[in-house]
C-alpha positions as CSV (number, residue, x, y, z in Angstrom):
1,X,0.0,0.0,0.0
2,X,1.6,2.9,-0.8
3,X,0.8,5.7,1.6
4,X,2.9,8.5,3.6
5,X,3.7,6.8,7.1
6,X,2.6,8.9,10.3
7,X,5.4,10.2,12.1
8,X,6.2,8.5,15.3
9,X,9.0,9.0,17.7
10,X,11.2,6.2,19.1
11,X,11.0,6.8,23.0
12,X,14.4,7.6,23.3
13,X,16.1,10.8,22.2
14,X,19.4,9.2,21.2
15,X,16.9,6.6,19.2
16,X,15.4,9.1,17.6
17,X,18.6,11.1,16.4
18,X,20.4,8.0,15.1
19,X,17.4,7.1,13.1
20,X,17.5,10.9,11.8
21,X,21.3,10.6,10.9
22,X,20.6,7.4,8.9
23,X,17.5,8.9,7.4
24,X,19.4,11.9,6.7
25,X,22.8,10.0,5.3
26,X,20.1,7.5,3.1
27,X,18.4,10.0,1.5
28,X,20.0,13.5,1.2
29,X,23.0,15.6,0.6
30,X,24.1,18.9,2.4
31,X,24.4,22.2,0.5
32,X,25.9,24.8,1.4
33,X,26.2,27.4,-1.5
34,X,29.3,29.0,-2.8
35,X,32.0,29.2,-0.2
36,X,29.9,30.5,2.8
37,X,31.8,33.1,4.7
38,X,33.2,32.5,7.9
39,X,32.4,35.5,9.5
40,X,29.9,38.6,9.0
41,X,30.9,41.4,7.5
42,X,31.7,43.3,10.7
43,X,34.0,40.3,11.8
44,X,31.4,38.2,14.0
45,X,31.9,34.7,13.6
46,X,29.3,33.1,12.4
47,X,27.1,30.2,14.3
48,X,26.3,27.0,12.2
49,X,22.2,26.1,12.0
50,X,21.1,23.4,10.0
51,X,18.0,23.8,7.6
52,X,16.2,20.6,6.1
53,X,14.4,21.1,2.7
54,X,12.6,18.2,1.2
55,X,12.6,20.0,-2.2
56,X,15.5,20.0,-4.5
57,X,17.1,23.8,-5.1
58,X,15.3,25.4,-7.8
59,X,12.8,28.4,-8.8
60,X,11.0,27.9,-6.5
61,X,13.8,28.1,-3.5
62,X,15.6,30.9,-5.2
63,X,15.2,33.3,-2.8
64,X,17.5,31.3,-0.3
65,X,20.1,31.1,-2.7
66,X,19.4,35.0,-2.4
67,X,19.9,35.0,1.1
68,X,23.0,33.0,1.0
69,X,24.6,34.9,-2.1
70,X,24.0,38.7,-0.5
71,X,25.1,37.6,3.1
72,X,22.1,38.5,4.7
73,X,22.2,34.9,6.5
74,X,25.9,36.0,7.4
75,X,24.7,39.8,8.2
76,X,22.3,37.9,10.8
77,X,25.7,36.0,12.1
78,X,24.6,32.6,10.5
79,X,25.8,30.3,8.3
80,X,23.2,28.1,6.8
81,X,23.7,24.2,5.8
82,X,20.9,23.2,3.9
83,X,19.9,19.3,4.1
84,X,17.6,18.3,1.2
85,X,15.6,14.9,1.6
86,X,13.4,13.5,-0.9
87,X,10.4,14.1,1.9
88,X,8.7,16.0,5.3
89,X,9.1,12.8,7.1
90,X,12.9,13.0,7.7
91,X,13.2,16.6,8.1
92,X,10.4,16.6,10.7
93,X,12.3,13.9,12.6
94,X,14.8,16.0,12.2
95,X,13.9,18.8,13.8
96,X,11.9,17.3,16.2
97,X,15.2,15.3,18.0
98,X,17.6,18.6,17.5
99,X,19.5,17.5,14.6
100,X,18.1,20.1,12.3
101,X,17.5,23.3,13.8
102,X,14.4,24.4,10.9
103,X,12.7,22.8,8.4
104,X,10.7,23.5,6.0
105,X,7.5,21.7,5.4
106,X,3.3,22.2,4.3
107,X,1.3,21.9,7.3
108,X,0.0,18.6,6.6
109,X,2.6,16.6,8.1
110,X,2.9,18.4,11.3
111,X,-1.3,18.4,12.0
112,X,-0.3,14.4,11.5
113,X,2.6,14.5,14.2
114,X,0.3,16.6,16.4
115,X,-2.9,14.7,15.5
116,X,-0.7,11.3,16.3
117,X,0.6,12.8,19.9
118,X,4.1,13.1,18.2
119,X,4.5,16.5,17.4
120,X,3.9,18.7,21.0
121,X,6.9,20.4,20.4
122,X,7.0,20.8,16.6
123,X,5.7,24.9,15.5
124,X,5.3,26.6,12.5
125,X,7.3,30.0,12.7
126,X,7.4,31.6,9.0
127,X,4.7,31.6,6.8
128,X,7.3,31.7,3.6
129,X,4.4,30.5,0.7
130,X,1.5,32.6,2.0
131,X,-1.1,31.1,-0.5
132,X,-1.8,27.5,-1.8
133,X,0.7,26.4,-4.1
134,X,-1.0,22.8,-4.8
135,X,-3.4,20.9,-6.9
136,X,-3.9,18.2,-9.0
137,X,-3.2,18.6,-12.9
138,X,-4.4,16.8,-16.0
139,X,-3.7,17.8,-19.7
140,X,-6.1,20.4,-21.3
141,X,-7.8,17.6,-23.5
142,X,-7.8,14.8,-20.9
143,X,-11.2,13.2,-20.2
144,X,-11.3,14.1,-16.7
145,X,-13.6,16.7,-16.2
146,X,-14.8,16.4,-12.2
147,X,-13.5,14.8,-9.3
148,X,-15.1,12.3,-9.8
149,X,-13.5,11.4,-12.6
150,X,-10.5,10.4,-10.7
151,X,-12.1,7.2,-9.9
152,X,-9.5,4.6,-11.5
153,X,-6.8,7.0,-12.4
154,X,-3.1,7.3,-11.2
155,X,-2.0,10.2,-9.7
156,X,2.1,10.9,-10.2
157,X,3.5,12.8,-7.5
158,X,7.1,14.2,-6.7
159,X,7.2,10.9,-4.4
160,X,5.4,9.2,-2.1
161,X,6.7,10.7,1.2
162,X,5.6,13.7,0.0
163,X,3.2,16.8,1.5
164,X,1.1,17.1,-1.6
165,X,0.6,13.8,-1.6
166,X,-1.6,14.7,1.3
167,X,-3.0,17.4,-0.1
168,X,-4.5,15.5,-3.2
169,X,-5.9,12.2,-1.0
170,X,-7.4,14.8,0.8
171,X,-9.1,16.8,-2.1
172,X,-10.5,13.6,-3.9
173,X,-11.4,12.1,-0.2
174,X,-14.2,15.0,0.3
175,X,-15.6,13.9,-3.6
176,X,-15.3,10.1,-1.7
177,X,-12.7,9.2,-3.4
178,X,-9.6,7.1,-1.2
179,X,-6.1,6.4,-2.1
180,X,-5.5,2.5,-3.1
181,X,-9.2,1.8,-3.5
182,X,-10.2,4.4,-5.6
183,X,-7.8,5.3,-7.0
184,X,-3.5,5.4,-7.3
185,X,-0.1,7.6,-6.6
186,X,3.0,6.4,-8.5
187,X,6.3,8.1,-7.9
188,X,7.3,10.2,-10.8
189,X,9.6,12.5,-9.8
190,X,9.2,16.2,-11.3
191,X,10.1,18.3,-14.1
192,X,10.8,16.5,-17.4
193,X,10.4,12.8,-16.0
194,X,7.1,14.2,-14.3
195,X,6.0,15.9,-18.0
196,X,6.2,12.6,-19.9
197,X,4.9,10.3,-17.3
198,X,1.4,12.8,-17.8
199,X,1.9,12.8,-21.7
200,X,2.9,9.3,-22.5
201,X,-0.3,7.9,-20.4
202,X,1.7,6.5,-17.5
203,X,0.0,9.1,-15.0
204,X,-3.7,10.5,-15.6
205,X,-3.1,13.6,-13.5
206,X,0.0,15.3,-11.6
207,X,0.0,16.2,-8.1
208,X,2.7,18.8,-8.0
209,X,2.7,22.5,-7.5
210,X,2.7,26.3,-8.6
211,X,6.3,26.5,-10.4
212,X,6.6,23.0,-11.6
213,X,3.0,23.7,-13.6
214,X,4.5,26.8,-14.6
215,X,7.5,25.4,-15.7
216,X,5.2,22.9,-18.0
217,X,3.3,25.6,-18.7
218,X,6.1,27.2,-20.2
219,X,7.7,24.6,-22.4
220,X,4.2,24.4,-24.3
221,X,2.0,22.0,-21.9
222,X,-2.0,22.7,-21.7
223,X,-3.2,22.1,-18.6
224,X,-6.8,21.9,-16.5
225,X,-6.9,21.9,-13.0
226,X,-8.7,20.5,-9.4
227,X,-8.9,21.9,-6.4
228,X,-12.1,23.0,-3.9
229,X,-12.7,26.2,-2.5
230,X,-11.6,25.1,0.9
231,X,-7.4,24.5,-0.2
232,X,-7.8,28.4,-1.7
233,X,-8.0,29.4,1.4
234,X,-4.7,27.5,2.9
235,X,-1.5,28.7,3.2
236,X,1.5,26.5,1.9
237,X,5.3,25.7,2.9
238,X,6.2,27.2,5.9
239,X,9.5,27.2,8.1
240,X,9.0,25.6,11.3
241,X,11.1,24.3,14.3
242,X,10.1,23.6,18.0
243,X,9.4,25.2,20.8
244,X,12.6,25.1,22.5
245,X,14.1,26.1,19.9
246,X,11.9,28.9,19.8
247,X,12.4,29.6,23.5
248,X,16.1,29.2,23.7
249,X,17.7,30.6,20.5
250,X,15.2,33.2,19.3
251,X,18.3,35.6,17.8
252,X,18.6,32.4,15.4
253,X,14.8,31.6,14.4
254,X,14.4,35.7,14.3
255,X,17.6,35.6,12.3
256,X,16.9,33.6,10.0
257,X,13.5,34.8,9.1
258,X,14.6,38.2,8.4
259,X,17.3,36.9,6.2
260,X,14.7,35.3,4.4
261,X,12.1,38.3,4.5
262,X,14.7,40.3,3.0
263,X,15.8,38.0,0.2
264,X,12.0,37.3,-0.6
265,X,11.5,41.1,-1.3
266,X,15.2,40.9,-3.4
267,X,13.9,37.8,-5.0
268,X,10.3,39.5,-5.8
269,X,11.9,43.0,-7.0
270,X,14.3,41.3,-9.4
271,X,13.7,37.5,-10.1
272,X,16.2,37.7,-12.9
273,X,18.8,38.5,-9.9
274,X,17.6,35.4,-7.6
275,X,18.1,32.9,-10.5
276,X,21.5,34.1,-11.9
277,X,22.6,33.9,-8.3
278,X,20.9,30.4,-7.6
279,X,22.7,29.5,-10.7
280,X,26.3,30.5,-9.8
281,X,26.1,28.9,-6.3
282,X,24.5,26.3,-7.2
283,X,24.8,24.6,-10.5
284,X,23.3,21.5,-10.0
285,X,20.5,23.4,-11.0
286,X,21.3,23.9,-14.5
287,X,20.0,21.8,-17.0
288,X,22.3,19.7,-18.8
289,X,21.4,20.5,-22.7
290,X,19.8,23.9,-22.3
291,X,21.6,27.0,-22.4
292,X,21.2,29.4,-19.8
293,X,19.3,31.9,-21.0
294,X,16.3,29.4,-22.7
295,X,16.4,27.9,-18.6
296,X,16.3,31.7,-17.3
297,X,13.3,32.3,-19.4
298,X,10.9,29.2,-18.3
299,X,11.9,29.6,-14.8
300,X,11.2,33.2,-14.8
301,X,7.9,32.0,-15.4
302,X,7.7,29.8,-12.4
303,X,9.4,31.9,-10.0
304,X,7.4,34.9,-11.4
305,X,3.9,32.5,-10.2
306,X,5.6,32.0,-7.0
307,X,6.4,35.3,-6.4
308,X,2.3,36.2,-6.3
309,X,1.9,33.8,-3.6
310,X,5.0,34.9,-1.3
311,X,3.9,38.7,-1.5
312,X,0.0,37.6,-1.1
313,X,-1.6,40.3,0.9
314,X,1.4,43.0,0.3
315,X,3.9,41.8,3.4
316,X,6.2,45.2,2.4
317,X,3.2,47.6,3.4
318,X,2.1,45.7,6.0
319,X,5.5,44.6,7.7
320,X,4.2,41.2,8.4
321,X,6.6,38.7,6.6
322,X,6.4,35.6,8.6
323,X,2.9,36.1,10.2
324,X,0.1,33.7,10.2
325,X,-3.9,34.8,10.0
326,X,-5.5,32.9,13.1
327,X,-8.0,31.8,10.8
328,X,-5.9,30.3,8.2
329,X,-5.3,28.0,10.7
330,X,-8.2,27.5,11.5
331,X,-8.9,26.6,8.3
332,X,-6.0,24.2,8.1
333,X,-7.3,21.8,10.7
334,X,-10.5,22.1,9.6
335,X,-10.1,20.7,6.4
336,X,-7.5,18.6,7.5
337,X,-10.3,17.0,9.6
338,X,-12.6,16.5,6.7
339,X,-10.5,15.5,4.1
340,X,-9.2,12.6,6.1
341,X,-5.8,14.0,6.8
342,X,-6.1,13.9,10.3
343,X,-8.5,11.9,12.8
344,X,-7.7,13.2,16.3
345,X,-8.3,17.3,16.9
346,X,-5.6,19.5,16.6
347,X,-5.8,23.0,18.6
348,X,-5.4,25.0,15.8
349,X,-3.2,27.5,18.1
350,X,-0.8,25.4,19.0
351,X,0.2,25.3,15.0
352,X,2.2,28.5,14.7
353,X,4.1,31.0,16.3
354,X,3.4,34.4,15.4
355,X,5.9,36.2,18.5
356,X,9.0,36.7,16.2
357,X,7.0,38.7,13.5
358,X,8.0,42.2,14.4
359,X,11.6,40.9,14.4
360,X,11.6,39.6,10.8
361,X,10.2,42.6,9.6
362,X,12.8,45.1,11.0
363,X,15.3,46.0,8.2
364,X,14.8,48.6,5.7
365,X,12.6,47.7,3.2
366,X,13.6,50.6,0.6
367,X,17.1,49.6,1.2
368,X,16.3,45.9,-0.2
369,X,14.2,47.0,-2.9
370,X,16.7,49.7,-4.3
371,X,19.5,47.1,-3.8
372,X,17.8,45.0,-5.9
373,X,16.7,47.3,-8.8
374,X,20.2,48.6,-9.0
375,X,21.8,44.8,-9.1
376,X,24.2,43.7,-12.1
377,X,25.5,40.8,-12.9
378,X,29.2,40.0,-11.7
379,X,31.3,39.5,-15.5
């Protein structure tokens, strides 16, 4: 059966942390961009947090490339090691026994932890996609026209330890639809491999997101898509860690968010900046076979799509990079709850942190936007 497993800690710290370490050695690889510095630029050495993405670098990460490339994780005394993982799963382990410090993650796998009695400690504490970046995809002239349609197809996702794989079980389980009777998820990676698993017939929809439809989008692909009315109201990936962590080291966790505050407005003014930058640190991102500037131009148009939903509801004016809405959380558990996603209650308060707000939002905004306007590209 091929589901996401619930996350459940092993009783013992030390059991947990060695099964983190071997989940983390298994399946991912530490990045650390271009020769981080090892000091700020007024001479402060900097203090080592680790970060776990289960998302490969790309468009749609950009903006912490940002961070990295301009310092502004160095400005905040911080150098970041990124862990990617294939999956939430590990990462939440992760941060859960201490050996990640952040994560980032949807909020479906932490209302499991919590919903399972697992996840007390775990908190969301930067709202970094601030609108609902999934769905489920099928090609213009497929004959799916309804969710109910879905009955008997196979759903590709990015694999199956992934969020959205939540996320689309739980839209087709309010049109009474369930995973493995109903219908099926097969692992099919993303970008090109995902493309022609949904042309060729392997996969009758995509469960993916914002930038990688984009992406397709981009290259040529038509495509239709499902979602209901109660996922438009969601927000998506968030940065999260625990409590303790929280309590204990909040010059890192405010840090770090207003690193990333700041290079979300970079990244936002001038995404032509964030991608030449994501491509010099890190390229493993460029596409073997395409030149540059045919690359720049379809994931301009991913990180462009992205960029709506990380400045949803104008963040600059409003000096609330970071924050939650109360009732987007509500609105998180409660269709969590109905779609099948959960089945204990989660307090929807004990989901988020909103206390460290104020302190991502203090830097000058004009600064960062001028910066960015004024950028060239090193020759």
């Amino acid at each position: 059966m091929n589901t996401i497993p619930s996350f459940s800690a092993p009783k013992s710290g030390a059991a947990i942390r060695r099964l983190t370490l071997g989940l983390v050695a298994a399946a991912s690889l530490v990045l650390t961009g271009c020769s981080a510095p090892a000091q700020s630029s007024d001479g402060t050495a900097l203090t080592t947090i680790e970060f776990g993405l289960p998302t490969q670098m790309g468009a749609n990460n950009s903006p912490m490339a940002v961070a990295q490339h301009l310092g502004y994780f160095a400005d905040e005394g911080l150098n970041v090691k990124i862990v990617i993982t294939k999956d939430s799963a590990s990462i939440i382990s992760g941060v859960d026994s201490g050996s990640l410090d952040i994560g980032s993650t949807p909020p479906e796998p932490i209302l499991q932890a919590k919903a399972n009695g697992n996840g007390d400690d775990l908190v969301l504490m930067y709202n970094y996609i601030r609108q609902q970046t999934g769905s489920i995809a099928v090609l213009a002239d497929s004959p799916i026209r309804s969710l109910d349609d879905f009955t008997g197809a196979t759903i590709g996702q990015a694999s199956l330890g992934t969020s959205n794989m939540l996320l689309s079980n739980g839209i087709l389980h309010t049109a009474g639809l369930e995973a493995d009777t109903d219908f099926s998820n097969l692992a099919v990676g993303t970008g090109a491999a995902a493309r022609q698993a949904l042309e060729s017939g392997q996969v009758d929809g995509l469960s993916l997101w914002d930038t990688e439809y984009a992406a397709m989008e981009a290259t040529g692909v038509k495509l239709r898509y499902f979602t209901i009315p109660e996922v438009e109201k969601l927000f998506s990936t968030s940065y999260f860690t625990t409590t303790s962590f929280l309590d204990n080291d909040a010059d890192k966790a405010a840090g770090f968010g207003r690193a990333m505050a700041k290079a979300t407005l970079f990244a936002a003014t001038n995404p032509t900046a964030a991608l030449t930058m994501m491509y010099e640190d890190y390229p493993e991102t460029l596409i073997a076979g395409t030149s540059k500037d045919e690359q720049l131009a379809t994931d301009l148009v991913a990180l462009e799509r992205r960029i709506v939903l990380l400045t949803a509801g104008d963040p600059v004016a409003n000096k609330d990079f970071g924050s939650y809405e109360p009732s987007a959380a509500t609105a998180w558990v409660d269709f969590a709850t109905s779609a099948g996603i959960i089945t204990a209650p989660v307090d929807a308060t004990t989901l988020y942190s909103d206390t460290l707000v104020s302190e991502y939002n203090d830097f000058d905004t004009d600064a960062v936007i001028t910066a960015a306007k004024d950028w060239t590209a090193a020759k």
